[in-house]
N, C-alpha and C positions, 0 to 999 in steps of 0.2 A: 504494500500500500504506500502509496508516496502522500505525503503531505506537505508537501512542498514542489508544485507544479511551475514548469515553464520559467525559474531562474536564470538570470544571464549574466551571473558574477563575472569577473572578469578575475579571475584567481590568480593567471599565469602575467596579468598586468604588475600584479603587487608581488611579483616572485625573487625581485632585487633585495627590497626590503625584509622579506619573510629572509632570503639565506642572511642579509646581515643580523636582523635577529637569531637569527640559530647560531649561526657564528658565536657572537657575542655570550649565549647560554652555554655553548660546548665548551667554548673556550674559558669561560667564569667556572663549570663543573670541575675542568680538568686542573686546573688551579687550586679548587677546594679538597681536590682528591689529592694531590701532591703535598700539600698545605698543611692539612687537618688531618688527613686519612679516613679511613672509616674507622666508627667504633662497633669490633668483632666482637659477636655473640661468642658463648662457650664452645657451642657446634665448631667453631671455628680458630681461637684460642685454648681450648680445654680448659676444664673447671669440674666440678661437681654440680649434681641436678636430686634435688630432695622433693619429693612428693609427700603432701603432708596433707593429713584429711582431719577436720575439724567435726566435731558433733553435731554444732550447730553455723550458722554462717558466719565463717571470719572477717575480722576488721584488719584489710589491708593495711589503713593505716600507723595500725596500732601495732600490726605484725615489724612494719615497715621500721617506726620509728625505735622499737626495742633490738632489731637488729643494726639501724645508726649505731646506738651507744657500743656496740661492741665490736669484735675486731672482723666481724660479716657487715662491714656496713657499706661495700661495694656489692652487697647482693639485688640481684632482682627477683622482685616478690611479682607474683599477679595471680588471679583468678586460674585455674586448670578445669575447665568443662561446667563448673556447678559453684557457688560461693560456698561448699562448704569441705572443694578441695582448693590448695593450695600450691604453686610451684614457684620453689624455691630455686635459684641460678646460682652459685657463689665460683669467682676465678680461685682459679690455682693458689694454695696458703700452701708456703713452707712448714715441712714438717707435720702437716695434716694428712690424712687421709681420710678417705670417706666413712670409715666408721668415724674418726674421728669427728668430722664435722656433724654427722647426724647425731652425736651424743650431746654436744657442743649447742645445738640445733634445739632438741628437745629440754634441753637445760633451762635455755634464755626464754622459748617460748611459752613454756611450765610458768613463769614468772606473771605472764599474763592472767592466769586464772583460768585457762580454756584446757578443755583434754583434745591432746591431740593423738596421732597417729604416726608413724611414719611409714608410709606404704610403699617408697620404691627410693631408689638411693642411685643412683648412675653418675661412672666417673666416665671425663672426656680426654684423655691425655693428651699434651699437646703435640705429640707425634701428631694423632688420626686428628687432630685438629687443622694441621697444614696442611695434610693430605685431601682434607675434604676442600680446602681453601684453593689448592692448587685444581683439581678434580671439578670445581665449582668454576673454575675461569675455562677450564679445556672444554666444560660441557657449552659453556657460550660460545665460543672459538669456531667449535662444530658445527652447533647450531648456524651459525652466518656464514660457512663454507657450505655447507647443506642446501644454505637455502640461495647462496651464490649460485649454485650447480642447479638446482629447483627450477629458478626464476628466467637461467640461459635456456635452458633446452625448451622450456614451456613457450617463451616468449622471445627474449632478443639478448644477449648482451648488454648492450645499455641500460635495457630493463633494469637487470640484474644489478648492476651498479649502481641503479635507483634505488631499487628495494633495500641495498646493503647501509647505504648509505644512511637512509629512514630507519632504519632498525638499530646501527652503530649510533644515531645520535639521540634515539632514546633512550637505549642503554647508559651512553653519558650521562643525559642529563640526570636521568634517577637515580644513581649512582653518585652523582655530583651532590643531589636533594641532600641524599643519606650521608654524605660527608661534610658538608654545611650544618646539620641542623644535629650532627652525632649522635643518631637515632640509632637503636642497637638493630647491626646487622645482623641478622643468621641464616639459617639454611631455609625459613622459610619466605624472606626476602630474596633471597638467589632462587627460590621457587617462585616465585611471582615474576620475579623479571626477564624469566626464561617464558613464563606465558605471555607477557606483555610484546616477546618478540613475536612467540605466535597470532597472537591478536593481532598487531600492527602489523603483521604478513599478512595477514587474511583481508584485510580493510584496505591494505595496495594491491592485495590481489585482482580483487574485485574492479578496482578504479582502473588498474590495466587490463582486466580484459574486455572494458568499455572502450578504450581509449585504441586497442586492435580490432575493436568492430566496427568502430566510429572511421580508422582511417581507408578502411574498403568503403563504410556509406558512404563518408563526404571525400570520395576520392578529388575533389577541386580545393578542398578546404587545406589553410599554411595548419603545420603540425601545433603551433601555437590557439589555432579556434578548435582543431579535435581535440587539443587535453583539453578547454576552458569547456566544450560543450558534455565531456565525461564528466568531470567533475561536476559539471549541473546537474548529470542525467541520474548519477551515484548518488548527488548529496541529501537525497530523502533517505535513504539506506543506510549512511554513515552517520548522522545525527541517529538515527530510530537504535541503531544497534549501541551506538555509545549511550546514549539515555539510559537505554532500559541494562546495559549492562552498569552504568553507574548507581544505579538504584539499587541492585542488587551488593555489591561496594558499600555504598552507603549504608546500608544496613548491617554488612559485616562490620563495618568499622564504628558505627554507634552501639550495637547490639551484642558484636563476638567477643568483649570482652579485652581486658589488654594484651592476652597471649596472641591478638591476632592484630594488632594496628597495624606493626609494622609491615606485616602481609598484605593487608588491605589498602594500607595507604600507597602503598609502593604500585599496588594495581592502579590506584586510583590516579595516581600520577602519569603511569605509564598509559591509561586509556584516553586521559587528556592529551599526554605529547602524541602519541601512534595516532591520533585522530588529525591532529595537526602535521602530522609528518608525512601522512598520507597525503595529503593535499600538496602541502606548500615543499617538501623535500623528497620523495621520490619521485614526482612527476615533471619538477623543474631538473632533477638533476638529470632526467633521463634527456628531457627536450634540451638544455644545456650540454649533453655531448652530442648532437644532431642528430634523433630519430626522428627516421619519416617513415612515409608510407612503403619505401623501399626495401627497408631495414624487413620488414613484414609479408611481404610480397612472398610467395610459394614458389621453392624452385622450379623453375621448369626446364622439363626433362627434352632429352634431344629429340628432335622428331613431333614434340606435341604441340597443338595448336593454340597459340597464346591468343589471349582475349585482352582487343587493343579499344572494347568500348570505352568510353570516356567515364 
C-alpha cells in the first residue's frame, strides 16, 4: 500500500550536501572511536556474571548503591527477565575468583534485609574475551565481502560499491554513537549491528532493483531522473517498513528492560542511518562512479538479434 502517491523529490539534487554531511558524521565517529574507545562489556573484557533471584521485587537502586560502597562498585546491576531476578556484571578483581565474589556478593546484599539467591555464577576470562572481540570484527569483515560479492553478481559492480559503502558508514557511525556517549558495549550490540547491516541491505536492495527496472522503462531518461524517480517510487515502502519496524524498537527499548537498551538502541540508530543511507549514500555513490543504462544492458550473445527500439 503506498501512502505516499506521485512524489517528485529531487533527492539526487541535494546528494552534495547529504555526502558532506556523512563525511563530517564518519569522520567525527572515527575520531570518537580512536579518542575514547569503546566501553567493553565483560563478553568482551572478561569478568564474572552473578544471577541472583530475589523473593520479592528488587530495588535496583538500592542493590546499586550498596555495591558503590564496596570494592564491586564498577558493577552493573539490571533487571534479568522479571524484577525479581537480578544480573549482576563485575570486571576482572585481582585475587578473586568466582566463588569468591559470589560469597562477597551475598555478604553485602544480606545487608539489605532481602533473601536472596544465587542461581548461576559465570566467569569470562579475558582470553575468550579477545577472542570473541576479534571473532566479532571478522564476523562484520565477512558480512560486507558477502555482501560485496551478493550485490556484483545480482546487479553491477558499482552497485556493489554502493551498497558497501551504505553499510561501512552505518556501521561507523553507530559505533562512533557507542564511543561518544561510552555506553556498555557487548555481544549483544555487535548482534544488533550485524542486523542493522542486514536491514540496511535489504532497504538498498529494494531501491536498486527499482532503479534497474526504471533504466529499461525510461530508456531516454539521464541516470540522474531514474534514481530520483526510484527513490519516489520506493519511498512509501521505506518510510512504512522503518515506522513500523521503529515501533517495535521503541517498545523494546521502553518496555525490555535495561538488559536490552543497548540492543535496542543500537537498532534504533542503525534503522534511522540505513534509512538514510539508503537514499542519500548508496544510490549517489553508485551514480557518482557513472552507472547507466549500459552498465545493465544483457549481454548479447553472437548471432542474436538485438532490439534497437528506442
Amino acid at each position: 500500500m503506498e501512502f505516499l502517491s506521485k512524489t517528485n523529490i529531487d533527492f539526487m539534487g541535494k546528494r552534495k550536501l547529504a555526502f558532506t554531511f556523512s563525511a563530517v558524521l564518519v569522520l567525527l565517529s572515527i575520531i570518537f572511536f580512536f579518542a575514547r574507545g569503546l566501553n567493553y562489556g565483560i563478553d568482551f573484557t572478561g569478568g564474572t556474571i552473578v544471577e541472583i533471584g530475589y523473593t520479592q521485587a528488587a530495588d535496583l537502586s538500592r542493590v546499586r548503591s550498596v555495591l558503590i560502597q564496596s570494592e564491586f562498585n564498577d558493577a552493573i546491576v539490571q533487571y534479568y527477565g522479571s524484577s525479581t531476578d537480578v544480573l549482576v556484571r563485575i570486571p576482572p578483581h585481582e585475587g578473586l575468583n568466582s566463588a569468591d565474589i559470589s560469597n562477597k556478593l551475598i555478604e553485602l546484599l544480606s545487608t539489605t534485609g532481602d533473601s536472596i539467591e544465587i542461581r548461576r555464577v559465570e566467569f569470562v576470562g579475558p582470553q575468550v574475551g579477545d577472542e570473541l572481540k576479534e571473532d566479532g570484527g571478522l564476523a562484520m569483515i565477512y558480512a560486507l565481502l558477502g555482501i560485496l560479492i551478493y550485490v556484483a553478481l545480482r546487479f553491477q559492480t558499482k552497485f556493489s560499491v554502493g551498497a558497501i559503502a551504505a553499510l561501512a558508514h552505518d556501521v561507523i557511525i553507530t559505533v562512533g554513537f557507542f564511543a561518544l556517549t561510552q555506553m556498555n558495549f557487548d555481544l549483544t550490540v555487535l548482534a544488533a549491528i550485524l542486523a542493522v547491516i542486514g536491514y540496511s541491505l535489504n532497504d538498498t536492495i529494494v531501491v536498486f532493483d527499482r532503479i534497474r527496472e526504471n533504466f529499461h522503462n525510461l530508456r531516454k531518461a539521464a541516470p540522474v531522473e531514474v534514481m530520483n524517480v526510484s527513490l519516489n517510487q520506493t519511498l512509501s515502502r521505506t518510510i512504512m517498513t522503518g515506522v513500523t519496524t521503529l515501533l517495535v524498537l521503541l517498545a523494546l527499548f521502553f518496555l525490555g528492560g535495561e538488559a536490552l537498551h543497548g540492543f535496542s538502541l543500537a537498532l534504533i540508530l542503525g534503522i534511522l542511518i540505513g534509512t538514510y543511507s539508503s537514499i542519500y549514500v548508496a544510490s549517489p555513490v553508485a551514480l557518482a562512479l557513472g552507472v547507466s543504462k549500459l552498465d545493465l544492458m544483457p549481454v548479447v550473445k553472437e548471432g542474436a538479434e538485438v532490439d534497437n527500439r528506442p
